[in-house]
C-alpha positions in Angstrom: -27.8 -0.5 1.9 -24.4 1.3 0.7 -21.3 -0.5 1.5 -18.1 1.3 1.2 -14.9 -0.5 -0.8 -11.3 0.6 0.5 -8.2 -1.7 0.0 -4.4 -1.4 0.7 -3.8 1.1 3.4 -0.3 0.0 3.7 0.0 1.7 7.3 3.5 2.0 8.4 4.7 2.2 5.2 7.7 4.9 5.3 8.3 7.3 3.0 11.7 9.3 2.4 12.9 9.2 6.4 9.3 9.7 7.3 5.9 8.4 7.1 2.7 8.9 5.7 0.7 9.0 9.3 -0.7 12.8 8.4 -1.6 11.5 5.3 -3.4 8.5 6.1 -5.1 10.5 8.7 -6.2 13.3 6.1 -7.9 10.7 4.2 -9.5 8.6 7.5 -11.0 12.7 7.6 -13.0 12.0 4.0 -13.6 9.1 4.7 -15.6 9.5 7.9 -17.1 12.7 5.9 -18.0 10.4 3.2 -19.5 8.1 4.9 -22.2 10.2 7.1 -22.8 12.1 3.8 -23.9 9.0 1.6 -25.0 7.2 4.7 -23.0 4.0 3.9 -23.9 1.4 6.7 -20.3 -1.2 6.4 -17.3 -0.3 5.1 -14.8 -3.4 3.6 -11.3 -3.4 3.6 -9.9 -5.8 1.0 -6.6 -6.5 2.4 -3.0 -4.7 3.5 -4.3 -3.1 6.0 0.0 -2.7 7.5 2.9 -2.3 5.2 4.3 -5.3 7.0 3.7 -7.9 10.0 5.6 -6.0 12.5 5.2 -1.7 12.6 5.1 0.9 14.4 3.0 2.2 17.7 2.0 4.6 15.4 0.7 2.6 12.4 -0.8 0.5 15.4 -2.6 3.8 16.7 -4.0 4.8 13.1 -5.7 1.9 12.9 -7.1 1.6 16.1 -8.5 5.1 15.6 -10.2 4.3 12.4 -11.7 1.0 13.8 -12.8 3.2 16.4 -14.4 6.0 14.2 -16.0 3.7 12.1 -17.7 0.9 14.9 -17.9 2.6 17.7 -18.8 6.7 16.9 -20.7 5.9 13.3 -22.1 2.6 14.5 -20.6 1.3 10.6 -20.0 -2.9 10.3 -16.4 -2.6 9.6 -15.1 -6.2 7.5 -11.2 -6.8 7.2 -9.4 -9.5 5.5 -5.8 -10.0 5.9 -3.0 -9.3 3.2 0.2 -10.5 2.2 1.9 -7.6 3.8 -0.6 -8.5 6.9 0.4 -10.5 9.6 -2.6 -13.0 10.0 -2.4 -13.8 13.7 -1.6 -10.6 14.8 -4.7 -9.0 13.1 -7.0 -11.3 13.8 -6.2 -11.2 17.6 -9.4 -11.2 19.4 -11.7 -11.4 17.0 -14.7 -13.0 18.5 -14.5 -9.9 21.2 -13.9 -7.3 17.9 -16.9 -8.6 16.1 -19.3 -7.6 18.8 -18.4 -4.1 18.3 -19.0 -4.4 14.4 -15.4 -5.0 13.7 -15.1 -8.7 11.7 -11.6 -9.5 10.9 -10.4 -12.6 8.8 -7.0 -13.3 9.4 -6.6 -17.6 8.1 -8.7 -19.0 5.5 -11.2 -21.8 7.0 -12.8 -24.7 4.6 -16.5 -23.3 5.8 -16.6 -19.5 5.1 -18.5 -17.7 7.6 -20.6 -14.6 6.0 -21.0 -11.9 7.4 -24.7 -10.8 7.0 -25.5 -7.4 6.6 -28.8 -5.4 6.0 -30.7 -7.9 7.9 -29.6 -10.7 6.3 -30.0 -9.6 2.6 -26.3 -9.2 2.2 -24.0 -11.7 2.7 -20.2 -10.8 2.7 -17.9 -14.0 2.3 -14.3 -12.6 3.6 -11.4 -15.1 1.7 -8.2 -13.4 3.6 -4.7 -13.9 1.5 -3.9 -17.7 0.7 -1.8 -19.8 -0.4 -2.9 -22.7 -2.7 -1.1 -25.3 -0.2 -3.8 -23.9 2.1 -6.6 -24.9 0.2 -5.1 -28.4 -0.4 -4.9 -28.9 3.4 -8.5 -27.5 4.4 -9.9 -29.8 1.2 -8.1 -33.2 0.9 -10.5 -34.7 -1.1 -9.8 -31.8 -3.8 -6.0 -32.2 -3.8 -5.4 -34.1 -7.0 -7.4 -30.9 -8.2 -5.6 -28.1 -6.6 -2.4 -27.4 -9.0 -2.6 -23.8 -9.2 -3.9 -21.0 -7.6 -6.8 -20.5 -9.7 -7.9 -24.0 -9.2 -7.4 -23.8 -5.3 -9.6 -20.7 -6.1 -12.0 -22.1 -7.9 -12.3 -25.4 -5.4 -13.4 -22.6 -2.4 -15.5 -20.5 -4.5 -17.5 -23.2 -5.6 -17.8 -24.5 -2.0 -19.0 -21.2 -1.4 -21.3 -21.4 -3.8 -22.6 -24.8 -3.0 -23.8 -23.2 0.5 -24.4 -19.6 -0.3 -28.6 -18.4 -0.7 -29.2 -17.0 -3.8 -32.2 -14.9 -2.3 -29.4 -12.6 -1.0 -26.8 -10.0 -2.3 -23.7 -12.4 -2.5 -20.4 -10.5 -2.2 -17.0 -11.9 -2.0 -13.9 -9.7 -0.5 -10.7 -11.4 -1.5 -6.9 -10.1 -1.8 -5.5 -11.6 -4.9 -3.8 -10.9 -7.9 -6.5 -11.0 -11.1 -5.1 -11.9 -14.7 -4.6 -8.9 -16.9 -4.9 -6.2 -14.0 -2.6 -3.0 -14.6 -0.1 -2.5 -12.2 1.4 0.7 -10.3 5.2 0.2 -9.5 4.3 0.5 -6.5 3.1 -3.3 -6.7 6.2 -4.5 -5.8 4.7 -8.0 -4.5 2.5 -8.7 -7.3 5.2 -8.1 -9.9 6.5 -11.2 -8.7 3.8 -13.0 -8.1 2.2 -13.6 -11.7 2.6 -17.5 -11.1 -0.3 -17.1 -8.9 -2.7 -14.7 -10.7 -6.2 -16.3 -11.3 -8.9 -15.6 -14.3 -12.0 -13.1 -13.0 -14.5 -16.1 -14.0 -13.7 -18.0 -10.7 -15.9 -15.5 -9.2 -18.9 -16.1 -11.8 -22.2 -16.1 -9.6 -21.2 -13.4 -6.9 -22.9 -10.2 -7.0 -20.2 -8.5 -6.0 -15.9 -9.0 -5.8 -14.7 -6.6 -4.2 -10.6 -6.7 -4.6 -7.3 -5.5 -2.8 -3.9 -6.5 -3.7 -3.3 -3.7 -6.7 -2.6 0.0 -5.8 -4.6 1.1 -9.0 -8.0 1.6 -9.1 -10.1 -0.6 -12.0 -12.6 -2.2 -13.0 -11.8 -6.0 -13.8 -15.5 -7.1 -14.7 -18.6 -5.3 -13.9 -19.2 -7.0 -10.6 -15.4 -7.6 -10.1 -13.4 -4.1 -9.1 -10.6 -3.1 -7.7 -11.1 -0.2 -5.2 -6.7 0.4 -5.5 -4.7 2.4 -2.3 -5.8 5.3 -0.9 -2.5 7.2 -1.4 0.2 7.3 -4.1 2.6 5.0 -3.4 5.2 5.3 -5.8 6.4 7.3 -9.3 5.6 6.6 -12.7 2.0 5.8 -13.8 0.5 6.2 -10.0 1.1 10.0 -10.5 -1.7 10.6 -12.3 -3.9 7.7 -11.2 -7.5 9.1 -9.5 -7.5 7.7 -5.7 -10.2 7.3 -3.9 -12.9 4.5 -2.7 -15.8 2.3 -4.4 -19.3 2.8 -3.0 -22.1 -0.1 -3.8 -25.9 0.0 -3.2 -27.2 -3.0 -2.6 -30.6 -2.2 -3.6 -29.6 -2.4 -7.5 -25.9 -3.4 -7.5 -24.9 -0.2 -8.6 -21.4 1.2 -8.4 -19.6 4.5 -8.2 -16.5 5.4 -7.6 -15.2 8.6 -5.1 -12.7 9.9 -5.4 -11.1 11.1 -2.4 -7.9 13.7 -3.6 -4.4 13.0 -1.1 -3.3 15.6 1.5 0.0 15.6 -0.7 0.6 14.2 -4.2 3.5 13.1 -6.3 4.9 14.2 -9.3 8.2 14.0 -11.5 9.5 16.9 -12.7 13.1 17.8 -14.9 15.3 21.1 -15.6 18.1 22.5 -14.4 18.8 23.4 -11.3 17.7 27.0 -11.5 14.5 26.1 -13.4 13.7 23.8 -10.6 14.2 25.8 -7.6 12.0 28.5 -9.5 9.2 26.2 -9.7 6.4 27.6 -7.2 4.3 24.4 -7.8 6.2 21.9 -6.4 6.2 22.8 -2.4 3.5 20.8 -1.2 4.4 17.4 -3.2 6.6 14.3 -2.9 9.2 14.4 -5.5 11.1 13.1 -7.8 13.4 15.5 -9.3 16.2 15.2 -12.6 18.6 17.8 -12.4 20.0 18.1 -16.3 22.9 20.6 -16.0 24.5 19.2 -12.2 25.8 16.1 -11.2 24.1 13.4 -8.3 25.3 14.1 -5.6 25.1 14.8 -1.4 25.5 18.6 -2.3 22.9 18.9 -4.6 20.3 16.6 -2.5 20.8 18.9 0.5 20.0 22.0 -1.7 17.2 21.0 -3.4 15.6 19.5 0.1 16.0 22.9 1.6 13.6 24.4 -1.2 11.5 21.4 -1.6 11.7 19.0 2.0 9.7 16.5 0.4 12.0 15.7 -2.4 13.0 12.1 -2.1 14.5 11.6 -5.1 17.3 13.5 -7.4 18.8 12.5 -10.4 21.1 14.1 -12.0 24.5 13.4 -13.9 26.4 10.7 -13.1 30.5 11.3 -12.1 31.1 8.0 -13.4 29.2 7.9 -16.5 29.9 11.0 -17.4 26.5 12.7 -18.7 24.7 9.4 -18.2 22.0 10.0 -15.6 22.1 8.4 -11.6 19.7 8.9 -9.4 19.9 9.4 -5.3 17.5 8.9 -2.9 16.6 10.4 0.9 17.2 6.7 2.2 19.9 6.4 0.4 21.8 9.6 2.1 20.0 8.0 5.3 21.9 4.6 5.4 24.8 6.6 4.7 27.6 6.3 7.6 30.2 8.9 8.2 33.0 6.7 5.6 30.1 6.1 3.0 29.7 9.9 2.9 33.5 10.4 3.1 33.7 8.1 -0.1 31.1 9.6 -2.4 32.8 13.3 -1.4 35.7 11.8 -2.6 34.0 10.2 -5.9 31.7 13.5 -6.8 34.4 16.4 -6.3 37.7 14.7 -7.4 36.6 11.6 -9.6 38.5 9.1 -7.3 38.4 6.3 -4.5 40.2 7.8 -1.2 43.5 5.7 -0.8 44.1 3.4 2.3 46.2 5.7 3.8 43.3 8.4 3.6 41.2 6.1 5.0 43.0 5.4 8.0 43.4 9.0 8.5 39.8 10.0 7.8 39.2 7.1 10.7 41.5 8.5 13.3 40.0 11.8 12.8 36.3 10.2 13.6 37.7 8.8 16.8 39.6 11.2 17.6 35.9 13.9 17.1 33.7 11.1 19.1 35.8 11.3 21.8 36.1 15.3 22.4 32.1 14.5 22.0 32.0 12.6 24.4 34.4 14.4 27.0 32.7 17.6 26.1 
């Protein structure tokens, strides 16, 4: 049987003052292309599956669509665990009624982990949703004196799991955590802070298969313990070059192989001055990150540089009050911007200088003064 590996979705995740719905979308597309081509018979989500507890209709809707592609058109067993970015409860609603259709969701950890048994019962998959390692103290009181750290409050459940598991079958484990010496994207931004709870691979000794979410780049931790990483590129830096893309496993021989599965857009950094950079024919299609050597941050030069590239989000250039130094400004930035924070940052970027009280007042009476005629208009 072929079992697909995804991770870290991230839904409703924005990006600039948009979001990456036609990009999740585009790569929903391979996947469902992938997965009638190789046959693959369940598909695993290792965690993330939202950006956050509470989103959008939309990031709603995307998901609903793939649950549906994947259960209900391809007939695929479709197994999600719950994040740190996930909200347990809200995932897990209905779950009994979701499972029927193929679609097993594991939103709270439970002492007894309930496999889910594919291939006729010659796989079992063993879903361990995000946790804390107060969890596993309350769902194993008899272990508490034990349980000081995450690893050991991993290593209490996995050997419970192994105490009960058949060793006639394919054993793997989907899990969200944080692994000790995995590489991280900057895009990460949870596990950066979060090494206190990292845990060693060998907790997972005996399982055929680990199959990992929780870091955005894809690796190989042990050879039966792998990180499948995000489908998209979520941030600058190192996860511009990374390969995206999915992990597929045959369970006949354990074998492994990883897809990759290219982004509708990509990202990429790229530095000049500003008439080198608008030049640049091979930027258009990308989110960017741009470094303007010969102008100087500001709302001027964002708004040119968005009318040749719109999905620049971020411009650095020099900085007025640093003189050559570099400062960066980014779409949300300008976005969370009110009328006086604009007014302000004019002031700074053309005349080196804080507006005085007296121009402030002004500059207010002059916005009250417009809204009205708005609104009388």
């Amino acid at each position: 049987m072929k079992i697909l590996h995804t991770s870290d979705w991230h839904l409703g995740m924005p990006v600039g003052t948009g979001s990456y719905e036609g990009c999740q979308r585009h790569f929903l597309a391979q996947l469902r292309e992938l997965i009638v081509r190789e046959g693959v018979g369940a598909v695993l989500l290792a965690g993330d599956v939202y950006d956050a507890g509470v989103v959008s209709a939309d990031a709603i809707g995307i998901y609903n669509d793939a649950a549906s592609m994947l259960c209900v058109q391809l007939g695929v067993t479709m197994i999600v665990i719950a994040g740190n970015h996930d909200s347990a409860p809200r995932l897990a609603s209905c779950r009994e009624l979701l499972a029927a259709s193929g679609l097993h969701v594991r939103g709270r950890l439970t002492r007894d982990v309930e496999p889910v048994l594919l291939d006729g019962g010659r796989t079992a998959v063993y879903p361990l949703p995000f946790f804390t390692r107060d969890a596993v103290s309350a769902l194993f009181p008899e272990k508490q004196e034990a349980i000081r750290s995450t690893e050991t409050a991993y290593q209490v459940l996995c050997d419970h799991i192994r105490s009960q598991m058949d060793p006639a079958r394919r054993n793997i484990i989907l899990s969200h955590a944080l692994i000790v010496g995995s590489e991280l994207s900057d895009s990460d931004r949870s596990a950066r802070v979060g090494f206190a709870t990292a845990v060693s691979k060998d907790v997972f000794d005996g399982f055929d298969y680990v199959a990992l979410g929780h870091i955005h780049k894809p690796q190989v931790i042990a050879p039966h313990v792998r990180y499948s990483g995000s489908p998209l590129k979520y941030s600058f830096g190192s996860e511009e070059t990374q390969e995206k893309g999915v992990v597929l496993i045959d369970t006949d021989d354990m074998s492994q192989r990883f897809i990759p599965l290219p982004p509708l857009r990509d990202r990429a950094s790229a530095a000049g001055t500003l008439d080198e950079l608008l030049a640049r024919e091979d930027l258009s299609d990308q989110y960017l990150r741009l470094t303007v050597t010969d102008r100087y941050a500001g709302l001027e030069l964002l708004a040119q540089l968005r009318d040749r590239f719109p999905n620049v989000l971020e411009v650095c250039g020099k900085s007025v009050e640093a003189g050559d130094a570099l400062s960066a400004l980014s779409v949300e930035e300008l976005e969370s911007m009110d009328e006086t924070d604009i007014m302000q940052k004019f002031m700074a970027e053309n005349f080196g200088c804080e507006p005085t009280d007296a121009q402030l007042a002004l500059f207010q009476d002059v916005l009250a003064w417009s809204e009205e005629e708005g609104e009388l208009s």
